[in-house]
N, C-alpha and C positions, 0 to 999 in steps of 0.2 A: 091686158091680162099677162101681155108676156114681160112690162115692166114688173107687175106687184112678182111675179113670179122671179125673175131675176134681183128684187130684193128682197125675196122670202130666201134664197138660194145664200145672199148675201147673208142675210143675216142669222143663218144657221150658222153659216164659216166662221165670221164673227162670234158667234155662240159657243163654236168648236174650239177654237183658236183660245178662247179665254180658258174653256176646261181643260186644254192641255196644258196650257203655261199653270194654270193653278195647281194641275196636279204634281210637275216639276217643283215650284215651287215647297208644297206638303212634303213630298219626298225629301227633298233638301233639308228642309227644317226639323223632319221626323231625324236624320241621320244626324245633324247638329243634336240636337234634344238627347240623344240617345247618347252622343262622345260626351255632352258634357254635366250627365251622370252619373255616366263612368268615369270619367273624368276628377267628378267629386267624389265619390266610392274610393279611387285610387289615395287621395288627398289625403281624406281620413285617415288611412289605413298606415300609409306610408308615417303620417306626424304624431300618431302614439294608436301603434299597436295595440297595447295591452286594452288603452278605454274603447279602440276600434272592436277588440274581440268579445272585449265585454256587455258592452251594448249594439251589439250587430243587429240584432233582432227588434229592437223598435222600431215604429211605423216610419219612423219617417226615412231609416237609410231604406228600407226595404218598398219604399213609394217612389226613391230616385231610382229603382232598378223597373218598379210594377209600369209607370209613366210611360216610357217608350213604348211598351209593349200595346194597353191601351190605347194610346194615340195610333199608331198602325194600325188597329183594329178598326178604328171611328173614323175615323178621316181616312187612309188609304185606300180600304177595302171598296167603301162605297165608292167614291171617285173611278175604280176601278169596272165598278158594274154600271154606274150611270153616268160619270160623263163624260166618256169615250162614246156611249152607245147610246145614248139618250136623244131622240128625236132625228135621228141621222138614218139619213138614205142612200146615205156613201161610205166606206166606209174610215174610219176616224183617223187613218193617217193618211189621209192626201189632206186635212187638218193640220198635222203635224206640219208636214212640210210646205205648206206656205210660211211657215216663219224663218227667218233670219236663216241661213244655213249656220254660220260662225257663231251664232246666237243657241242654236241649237247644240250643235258639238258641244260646243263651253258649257252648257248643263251638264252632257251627256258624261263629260271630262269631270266637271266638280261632284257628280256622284261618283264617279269611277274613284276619285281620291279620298275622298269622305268613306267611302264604303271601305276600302283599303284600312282608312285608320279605325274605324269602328268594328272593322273584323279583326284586325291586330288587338284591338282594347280588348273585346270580348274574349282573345284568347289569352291573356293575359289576366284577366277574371278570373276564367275559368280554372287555370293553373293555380292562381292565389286562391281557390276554394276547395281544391283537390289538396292544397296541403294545409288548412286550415286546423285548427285542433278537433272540428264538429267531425268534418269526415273521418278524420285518422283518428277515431276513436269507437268508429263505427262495431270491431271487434267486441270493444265491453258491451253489445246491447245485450237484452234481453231477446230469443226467438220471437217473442209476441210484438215487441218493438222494432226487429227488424223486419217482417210480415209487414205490418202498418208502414213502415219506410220505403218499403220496396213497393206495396202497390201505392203509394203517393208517387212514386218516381214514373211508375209505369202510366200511371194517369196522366199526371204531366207531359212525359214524350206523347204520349198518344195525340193530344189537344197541339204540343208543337208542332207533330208530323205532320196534323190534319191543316193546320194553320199556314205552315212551310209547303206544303205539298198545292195549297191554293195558290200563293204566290206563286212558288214554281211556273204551275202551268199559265196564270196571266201573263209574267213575264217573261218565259220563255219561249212559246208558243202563238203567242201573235201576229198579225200580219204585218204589223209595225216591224219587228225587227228581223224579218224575213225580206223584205219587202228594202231595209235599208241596208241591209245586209249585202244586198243583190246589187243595189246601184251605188254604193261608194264603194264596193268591191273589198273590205274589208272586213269581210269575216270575223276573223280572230279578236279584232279590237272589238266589235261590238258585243261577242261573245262573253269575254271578259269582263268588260261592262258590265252587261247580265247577271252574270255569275256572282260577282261581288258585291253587287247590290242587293240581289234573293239572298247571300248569307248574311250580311247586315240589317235583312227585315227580320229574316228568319231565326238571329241570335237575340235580338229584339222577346222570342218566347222563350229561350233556351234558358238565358241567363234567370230570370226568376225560378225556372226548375232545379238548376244547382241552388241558386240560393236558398227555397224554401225546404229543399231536403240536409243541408249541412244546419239548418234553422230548425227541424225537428231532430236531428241526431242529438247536435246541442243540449236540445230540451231535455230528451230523453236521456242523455248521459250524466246531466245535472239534478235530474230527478232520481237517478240512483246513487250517486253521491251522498243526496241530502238522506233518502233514505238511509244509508248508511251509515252517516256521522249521526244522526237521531239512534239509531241502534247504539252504536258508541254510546251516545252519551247517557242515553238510559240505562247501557250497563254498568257505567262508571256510576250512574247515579246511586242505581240499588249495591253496588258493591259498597260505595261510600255510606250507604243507611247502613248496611250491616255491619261495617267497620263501627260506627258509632253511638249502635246500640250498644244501652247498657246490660249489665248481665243482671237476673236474679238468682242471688243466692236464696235465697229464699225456702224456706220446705214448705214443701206443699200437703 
């Protein structure tokens, strides 16, 4: 009894041990996935402008930004509720730390750097869409079109806050890093860690909210445009019919 039981014990660790490495692993990969989007979005942008501004808006530049954000959802999230917690009577970082210590750090390390450039990228997004020609044009809407923009935007934060605000408290608030915080005695560095990691998940929802509102501005400023040259040219039309009406002399 007391073997099966010390290898049911065993093979939960063993159980444990692969859900943590897995979910290092997701993370990694999410934060890859996510630089080298941006990474192509920058590409674009940078080798012709004007065809980048022009076709911003089809599906596929707007799939290399939508991609990260989904993949976080699907994969992070859950690994997050189950398998840390899944079938465990202990709790899931004394898992953690049977592995490699140096093995460990060096994860903890390539997220801290990956996070770093993907929060650098994102802000650099962000800045190329706040001067974009969609936003700085936001003044020519119409009130009805800016109503519709504005609660699009609001909706959006909302869904990011709610999205960011989860993350937050999994990875901030855990006994993992409370717990590791304590016994390598370095606070700051782990903190940091943290920190840059939650705004690299968390920019993950942000960057689709600039993007699909400077993507309705767009639309809507080009929809008044067209409107407008169609005016034009119907007045030009009918000025031109009455220029080249003939006259009747005619009595009547």
């Amino acid at each position: 009894m007391k073997a099966k039981s010390l290898y049911e014990e065993e093979f939960l660790l063993n159980n444990r041990k692969q859900s943590i490495t897995t979910t290092k692993v997701v993370r990694t990969s999410e934060v890859l996935l996510h630089m080298f989007a941006i990474s192509i979005d920058r590409v674009l942008q940078a080798t012709n402008p004007y065809r980048y501004l022009q076709r911003v808006n089809n599906f596929g530049s707007s799939l290399l930004l939508y991609i990260p954000w989904l993949g976080t959802v699907i994969t992070v999230m859950p690994i997050y509720f189950l398998g840390f917690y899944n079938n465990s009577n202990q709790i899931y970082y004394e898992c953690d730390f049977t592995l490699n210590q140096e093995t460990n750090l060096g994860f903890q390390w390539l997220t801290f750097v990956l996070s770093l450039m993907t929060t650098t990228s994102t802000t650099i997004v962000i800045v190329c869409l706040l001067q974009s020609r969609g936003l700085m044009s936001y003044r020519l809407l119409t009130n009805a079109d800016r109503q519709l923009i504005r609660s699009s935007l609001i909706a959006g934060i909302i869904a990011n806050c709610i999205f960011a605000s989860t993350v937050f408290i999994l990875k901030c608030f855990h006994l993992h890093l409370m717990r590791t915080s304590v016994e390598n005695k370095s606070n700051i560095l782990w903190a940091i860690i943290e920190i840059f990691s939650y705004l690299s998940l968390c920019s993950a929802g942000i960057i689709p909210t600039f993007w699909f509102i400077d993507r309705d501005i767009r639309n809507a400023v080009t929809k008044q445009i067209n409107e407008m040259v169609l005016k034009i040219t119907r007045s030009s039309e009918k000025s031109e019919t009455q220029k080249t009406m003939p006259i009747d002399f005619s009595d009547n």
